[in-house]
VMD Tcl script that draws the C-alpha trace (Angstrom):
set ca {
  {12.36 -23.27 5.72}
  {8.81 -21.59 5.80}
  {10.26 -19.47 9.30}
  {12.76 -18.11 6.56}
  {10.31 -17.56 3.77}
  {8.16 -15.47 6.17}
  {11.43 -13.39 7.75}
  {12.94 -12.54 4.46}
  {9.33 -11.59 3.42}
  {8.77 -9.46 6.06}
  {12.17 -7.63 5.61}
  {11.30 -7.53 1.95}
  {7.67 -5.03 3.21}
  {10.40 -3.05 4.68}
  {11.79 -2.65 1.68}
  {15.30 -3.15 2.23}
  {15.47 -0.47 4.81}
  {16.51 -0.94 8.59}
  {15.29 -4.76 8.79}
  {18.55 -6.38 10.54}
  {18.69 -9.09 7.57}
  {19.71 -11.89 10.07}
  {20.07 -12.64 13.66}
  {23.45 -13.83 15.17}
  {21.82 -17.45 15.22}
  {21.08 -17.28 12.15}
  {24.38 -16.35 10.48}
  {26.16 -18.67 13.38}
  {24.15 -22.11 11.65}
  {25.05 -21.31 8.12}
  {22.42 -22.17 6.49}
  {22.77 -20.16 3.14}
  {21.32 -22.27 1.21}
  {18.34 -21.99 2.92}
  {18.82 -18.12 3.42}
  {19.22 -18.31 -0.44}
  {15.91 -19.80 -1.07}
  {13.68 -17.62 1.52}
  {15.29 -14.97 -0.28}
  {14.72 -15.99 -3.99}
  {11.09 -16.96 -2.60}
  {10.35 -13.35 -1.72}
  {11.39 -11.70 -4.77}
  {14.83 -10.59 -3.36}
  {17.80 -9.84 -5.54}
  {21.35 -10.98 -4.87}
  {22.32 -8.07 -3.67}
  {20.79 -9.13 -0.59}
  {24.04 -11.52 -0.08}
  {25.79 -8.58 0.67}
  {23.06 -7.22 3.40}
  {23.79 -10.49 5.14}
  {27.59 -10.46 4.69}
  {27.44 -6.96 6.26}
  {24.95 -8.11 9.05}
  {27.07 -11.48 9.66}
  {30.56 -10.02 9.49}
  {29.73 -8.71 13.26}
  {29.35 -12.03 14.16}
  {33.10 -13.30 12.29}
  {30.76 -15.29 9.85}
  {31.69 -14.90 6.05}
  {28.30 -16.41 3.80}
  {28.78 -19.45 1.53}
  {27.71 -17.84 -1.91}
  {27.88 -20.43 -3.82}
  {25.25 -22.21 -1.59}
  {23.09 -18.67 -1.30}
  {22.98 -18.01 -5.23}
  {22.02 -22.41 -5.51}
  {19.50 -21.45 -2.79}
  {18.34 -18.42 -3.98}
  {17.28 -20.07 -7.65}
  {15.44 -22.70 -6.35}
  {13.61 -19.92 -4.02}
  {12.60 -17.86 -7.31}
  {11.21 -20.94 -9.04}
  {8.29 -20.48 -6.21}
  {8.42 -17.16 -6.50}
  {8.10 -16.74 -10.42}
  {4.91 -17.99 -10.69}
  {1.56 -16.24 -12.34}
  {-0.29 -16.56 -8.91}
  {2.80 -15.09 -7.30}
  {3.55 -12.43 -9.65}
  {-0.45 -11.11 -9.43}
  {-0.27 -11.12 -5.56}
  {2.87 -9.12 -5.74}
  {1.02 -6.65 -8.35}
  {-2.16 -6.43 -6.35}
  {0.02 -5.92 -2.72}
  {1.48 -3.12 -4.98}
  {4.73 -4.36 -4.54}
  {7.55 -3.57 -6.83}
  {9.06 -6.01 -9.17}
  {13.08 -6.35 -9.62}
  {13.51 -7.95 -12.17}
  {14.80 -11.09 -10.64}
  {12.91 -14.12 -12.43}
  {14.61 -16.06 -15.46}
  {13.30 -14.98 -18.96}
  {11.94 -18.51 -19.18}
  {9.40 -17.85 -16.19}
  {9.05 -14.42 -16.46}
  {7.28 -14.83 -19.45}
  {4.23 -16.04 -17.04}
  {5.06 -13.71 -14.62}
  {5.23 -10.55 -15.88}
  {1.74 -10.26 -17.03}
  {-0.14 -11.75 -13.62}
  {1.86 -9.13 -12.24}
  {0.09 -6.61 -14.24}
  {-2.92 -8.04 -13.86}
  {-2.15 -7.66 -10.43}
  {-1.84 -4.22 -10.58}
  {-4.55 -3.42 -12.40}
  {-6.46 -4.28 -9.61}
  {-4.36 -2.85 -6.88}
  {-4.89 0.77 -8.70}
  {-9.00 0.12 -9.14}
  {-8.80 -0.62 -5.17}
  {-6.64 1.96 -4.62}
  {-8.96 4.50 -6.17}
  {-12.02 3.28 -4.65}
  {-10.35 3.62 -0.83}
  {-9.12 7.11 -2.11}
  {-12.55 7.78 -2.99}
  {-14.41 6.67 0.52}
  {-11.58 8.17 2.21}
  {-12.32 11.81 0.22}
  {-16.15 11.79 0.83}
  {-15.63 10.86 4.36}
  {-13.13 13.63 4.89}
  {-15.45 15.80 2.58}
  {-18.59 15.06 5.63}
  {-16.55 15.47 8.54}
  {-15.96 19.24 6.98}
  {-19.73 19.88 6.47}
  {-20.34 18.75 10.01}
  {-17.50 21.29 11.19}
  {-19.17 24.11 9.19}
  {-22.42 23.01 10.02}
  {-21.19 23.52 14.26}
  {-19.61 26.31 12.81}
  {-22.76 28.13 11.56}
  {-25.07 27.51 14.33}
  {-22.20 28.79 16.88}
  {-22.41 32.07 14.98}
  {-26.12 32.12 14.84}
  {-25.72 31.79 18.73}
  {-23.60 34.53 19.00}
  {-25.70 36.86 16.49}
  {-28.55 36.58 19.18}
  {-26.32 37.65 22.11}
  {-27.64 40.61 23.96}
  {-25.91 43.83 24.12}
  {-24.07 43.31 20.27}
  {-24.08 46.60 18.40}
  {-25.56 46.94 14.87}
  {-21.86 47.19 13.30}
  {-21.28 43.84 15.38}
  {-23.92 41.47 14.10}
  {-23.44 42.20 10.47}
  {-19.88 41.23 11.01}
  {-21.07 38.40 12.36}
  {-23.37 37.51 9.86}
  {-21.71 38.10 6.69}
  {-19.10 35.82 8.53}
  {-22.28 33.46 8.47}
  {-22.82 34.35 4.73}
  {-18.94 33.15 4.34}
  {-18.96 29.89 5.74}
  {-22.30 29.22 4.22}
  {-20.70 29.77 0.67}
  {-17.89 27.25 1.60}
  {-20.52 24.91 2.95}
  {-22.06 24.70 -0.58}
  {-18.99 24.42 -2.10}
  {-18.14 21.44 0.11}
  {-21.23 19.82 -0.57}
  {-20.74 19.56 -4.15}
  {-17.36 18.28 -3.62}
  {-19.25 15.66 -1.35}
  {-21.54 14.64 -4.29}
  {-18.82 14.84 -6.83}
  {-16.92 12.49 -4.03}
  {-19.95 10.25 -4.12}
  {-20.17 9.58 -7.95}
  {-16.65 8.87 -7.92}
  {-17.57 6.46 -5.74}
  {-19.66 5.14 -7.93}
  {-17.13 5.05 -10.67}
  {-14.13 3.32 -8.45}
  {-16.95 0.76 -7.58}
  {-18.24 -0.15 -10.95}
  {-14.29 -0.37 -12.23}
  {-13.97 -2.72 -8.86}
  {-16.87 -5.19 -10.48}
  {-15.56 -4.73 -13.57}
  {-11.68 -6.10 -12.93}
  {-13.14 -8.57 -10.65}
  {-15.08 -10.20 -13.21}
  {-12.32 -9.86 -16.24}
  {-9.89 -11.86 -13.74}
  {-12.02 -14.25 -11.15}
  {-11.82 -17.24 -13.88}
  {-8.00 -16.89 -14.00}
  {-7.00 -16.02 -10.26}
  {-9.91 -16.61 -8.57}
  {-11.59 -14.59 -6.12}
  {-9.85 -11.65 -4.34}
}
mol new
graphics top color blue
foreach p $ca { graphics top sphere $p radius 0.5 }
foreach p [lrange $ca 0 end-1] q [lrange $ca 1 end] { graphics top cylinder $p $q radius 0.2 }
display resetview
């Protein structure tokens, strides 16, 4: 049962793309009740049945629905759960829709908990990310400069020559302090993504624990 769980979870990352939704084995022992509830415990809609009817019918095997959808509902009971439904919001994966009014009610809103901190982590990798990419691009105009300084002091140049060359210095100079603002504009949004970080980690640590 958990070998299911995991398979029809990993399919599920996929999202429902080119994942073959069962092996020959798999559709040759028939278990569909236990395809049902891997299914229903990774969030999966019934349209999946039909995935695995197209997937088994190369095989000559036609699913048991009945014992899929029975599955399947005993598979979302783990599913729709408040400490489910904030790791799904948190892994930023999507929601269908697929838990009973009487659990969604608990699950709808750890999944936007969950969220909420998937888009404050989100923001703070964005913002590394952008102040790393932001110092890579000084360095570069940094080699830049000095290459051109180089140059500038290379005999036999006419006049006309090195003042092309060093207004060209003059030009990547002005970029370079436009780039470094960026950089410290980068920085305090570090700052900011960090401080929201502390902030959702405290408002949900008593409820969910730490993440």
């Amino acid at each position: 049962m958990r070998l299911l769980v995991l398979a029809a979870a990993g399919c599920a990352v996929l999202a429902l793309g080119s994942c073959a939704t069962m092996s020959a084995e798999q559709c040759m022992a028939g278990d569909w009740s236990g395809q049902g509830y891997a299914d229903g415990a990774s969030g999966l809609s019934m349209s999946r049945l039909s995935e695995h009817s197209e997937a088994c019918a190369k095989h000559g095997v036609t699913p048991d629905a009945s014992a899929y959808s029975a599955g399947r509902e005993q598979g979302l009971v783990r599913y729709c759960t408040p400490t489910s439904g904030f790791q799904a919001g948190r892994s930023g994966s999507g929601y269908g829709g697929v838990c009973p009014s009487y659990l969604e009610a608990d699950f709808l809103p750890a999944y936007r908990d969950g969220q909420i901190v998937h888009e404050v982590v989100t923001a703070l990798a964005n913002a590394r990310s952008r102040v790393e990419s932001l110092g890579d691009r000084l360095e570069e105009l940094d080699d830049k400069i000095t290459a051109k300084q180089a140059e500038a002091r290379e005999e036999g140049l006419t006049d006309e020559q090195r003042d092309v060359i060093r207004n060209r210095i003059q030009e990547i100079r002005r970029e370079r302090a436009d780039t470094e603002r960026d950089w410290h504009r980068a920085q305090d949004a570090i700052d900011d993504a960090e401080r929201d970080v502390r902030d959702v980690r405290w408002r949900f640590q008593s409820q969910y624990g730490g993440w």
